[in-house]
C-alpha positions in Angstrom: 132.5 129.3 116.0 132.0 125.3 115.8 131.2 125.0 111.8 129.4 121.8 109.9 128.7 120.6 106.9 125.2 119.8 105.9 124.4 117.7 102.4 121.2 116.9 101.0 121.1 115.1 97.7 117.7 116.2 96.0 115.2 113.3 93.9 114.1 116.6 91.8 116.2 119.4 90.1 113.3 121.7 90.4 112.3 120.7 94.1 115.8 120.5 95.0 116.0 124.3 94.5 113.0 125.3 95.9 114.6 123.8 99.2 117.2 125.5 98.6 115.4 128.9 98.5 113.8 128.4 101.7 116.5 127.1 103.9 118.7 130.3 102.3 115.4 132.2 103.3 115.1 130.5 106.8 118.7 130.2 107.9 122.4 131.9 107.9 124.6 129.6 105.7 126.8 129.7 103.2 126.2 127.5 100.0 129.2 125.6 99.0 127.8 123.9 96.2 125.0 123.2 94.3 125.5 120.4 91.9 123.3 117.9 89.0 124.6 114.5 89.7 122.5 111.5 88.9 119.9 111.3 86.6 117.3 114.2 87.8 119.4 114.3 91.6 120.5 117.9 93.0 123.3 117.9 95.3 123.1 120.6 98.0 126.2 121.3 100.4 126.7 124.1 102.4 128.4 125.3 105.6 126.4 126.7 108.9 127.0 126.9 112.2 126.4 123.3 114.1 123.4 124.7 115.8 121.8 125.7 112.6 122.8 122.9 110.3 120.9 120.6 113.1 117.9 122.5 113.0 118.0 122.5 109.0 118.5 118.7 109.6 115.6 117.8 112.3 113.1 119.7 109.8 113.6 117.4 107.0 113.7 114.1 108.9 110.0 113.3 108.0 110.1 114.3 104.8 107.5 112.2 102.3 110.1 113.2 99.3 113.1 110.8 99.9 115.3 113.4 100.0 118.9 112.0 101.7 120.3 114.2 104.0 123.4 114.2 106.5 125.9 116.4 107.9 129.5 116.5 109.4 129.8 118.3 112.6 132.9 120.1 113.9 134.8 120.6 110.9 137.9 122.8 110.2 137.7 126.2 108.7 140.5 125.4 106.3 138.1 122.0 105.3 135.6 124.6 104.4 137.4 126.9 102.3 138.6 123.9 100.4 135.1 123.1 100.1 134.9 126.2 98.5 137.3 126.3 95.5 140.5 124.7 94.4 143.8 125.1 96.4 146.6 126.6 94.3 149.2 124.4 94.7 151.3 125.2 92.2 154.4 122.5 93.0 154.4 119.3 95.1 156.8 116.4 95.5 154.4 113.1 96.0 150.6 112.9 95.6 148.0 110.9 97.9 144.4 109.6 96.1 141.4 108.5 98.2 138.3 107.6 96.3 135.4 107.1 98.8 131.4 106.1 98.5 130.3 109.2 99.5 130.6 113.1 99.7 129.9 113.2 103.4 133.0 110.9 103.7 135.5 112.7 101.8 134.1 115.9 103.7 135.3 114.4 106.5 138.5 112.5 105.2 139.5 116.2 104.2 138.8 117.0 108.1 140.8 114.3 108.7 144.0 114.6 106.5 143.8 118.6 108.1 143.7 118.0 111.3 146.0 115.4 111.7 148.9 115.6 109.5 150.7 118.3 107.5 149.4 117.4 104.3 147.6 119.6 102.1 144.4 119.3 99.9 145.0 119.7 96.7 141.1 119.1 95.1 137.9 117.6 96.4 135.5 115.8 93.6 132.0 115.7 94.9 128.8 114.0 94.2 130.7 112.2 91.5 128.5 109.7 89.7 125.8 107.6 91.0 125.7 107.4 94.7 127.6 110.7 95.4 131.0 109.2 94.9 134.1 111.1 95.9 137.6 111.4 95.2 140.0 113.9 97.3 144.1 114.7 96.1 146.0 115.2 98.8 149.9 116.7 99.0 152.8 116.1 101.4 155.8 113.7 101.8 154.9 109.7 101.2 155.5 109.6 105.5 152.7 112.3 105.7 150.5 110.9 102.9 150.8 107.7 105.1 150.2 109.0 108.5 146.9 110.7 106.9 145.7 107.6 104.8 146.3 105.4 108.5 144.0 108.1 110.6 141.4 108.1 107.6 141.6 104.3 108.0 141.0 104.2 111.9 137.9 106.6 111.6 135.9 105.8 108.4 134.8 102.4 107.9 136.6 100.4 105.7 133.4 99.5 103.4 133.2 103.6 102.4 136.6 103.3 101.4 137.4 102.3 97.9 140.9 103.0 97.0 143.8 104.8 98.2 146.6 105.5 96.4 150.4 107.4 96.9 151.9 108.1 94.0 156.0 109.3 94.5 157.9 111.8 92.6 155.0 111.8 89.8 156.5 113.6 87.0 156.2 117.1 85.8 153.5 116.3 83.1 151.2 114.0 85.1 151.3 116.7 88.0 150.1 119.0 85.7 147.0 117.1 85.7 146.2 118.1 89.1 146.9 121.8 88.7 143.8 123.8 88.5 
């Protein structure tokens, strides 16, 4: 099954769940998160099949509410789980940091660093601050950490990418930090 992400970043708490219960009552998806960012903003992801996040999508497009809306199309099962909750990666030798603009971005950066390399997510932050900033930890060697950073590089534009970072050999108490 071809699985994508739809977001929709809410202007009301209270409207932003009433949405909610009707798409949950109109379609088959699986909420991901649900999330107060902004003052008085709902953040809204969830996971459907492409078909369905479309549709979801093409019924909002008019809307007189200024509610802001995307998806990402085609993305990994394993990008989904991690979606989902933390990875438990209890151990890892060097640590990868990519703060973006946006949550759709670091939805698909995750896609990204999945698909082509043999690095390992470590934590997505979502919907962080105004604007729906994100921030996504990443495991693997510095040549994989690399490699992933380079393909994020050549398919996201380089105004929705902040920083990146690779941080080798951290020490046992800083990677503590990242254990959740």
């Amino acid at each position: 099954m071809d699985f994508s992400v739809g977001i929709f970043e809410f202007p009301s708490i209270a409207k932003g769940y009433k949405n909610i219960d009707y798409i949950m009552k109109q379609f088959n998806i699986s909420v991901i998160k649900i999330q107060k960012i902004c003052p008085g903003r709902l953040l809204f992801i969830f996971s459907a099949d492409t078909s369905d996040v479309k549709n979801i999508l093409e019924e909002y497009k008019d809307n007189s509410e200024k509610i802001l809306f995307t998806s990402a199309c085609g993305v990994c099962k394993e990008c989904i789980d991690i979606l989902s909750k933390c990875n438990k990666i209890k151990n890892f030798s060097d640590l990868g940091i990519l703060e973006l603009r946006n949550s759709v971005n670091i939805i698909k950066a995750a896609d990204i660093i999945l698909k082509s390399s043999s690095s390992k997510i470590l934590k997505l932050d979502i919907g962080l601050g105004l604007f729906g900033k994100g921030v996504i930890y990443f495991v693997g060697s510095v040549s994989n950490l690399e490699s992933a950073i380079n393909s994020i590089k050549s398919e996201i534009k380089s105004d929705d990418i902040i920083s990146s970072q690779i941080i080798s050999n951290p020490v046992d108490d800083f990677k503590k930090l990242f254990i959740f």
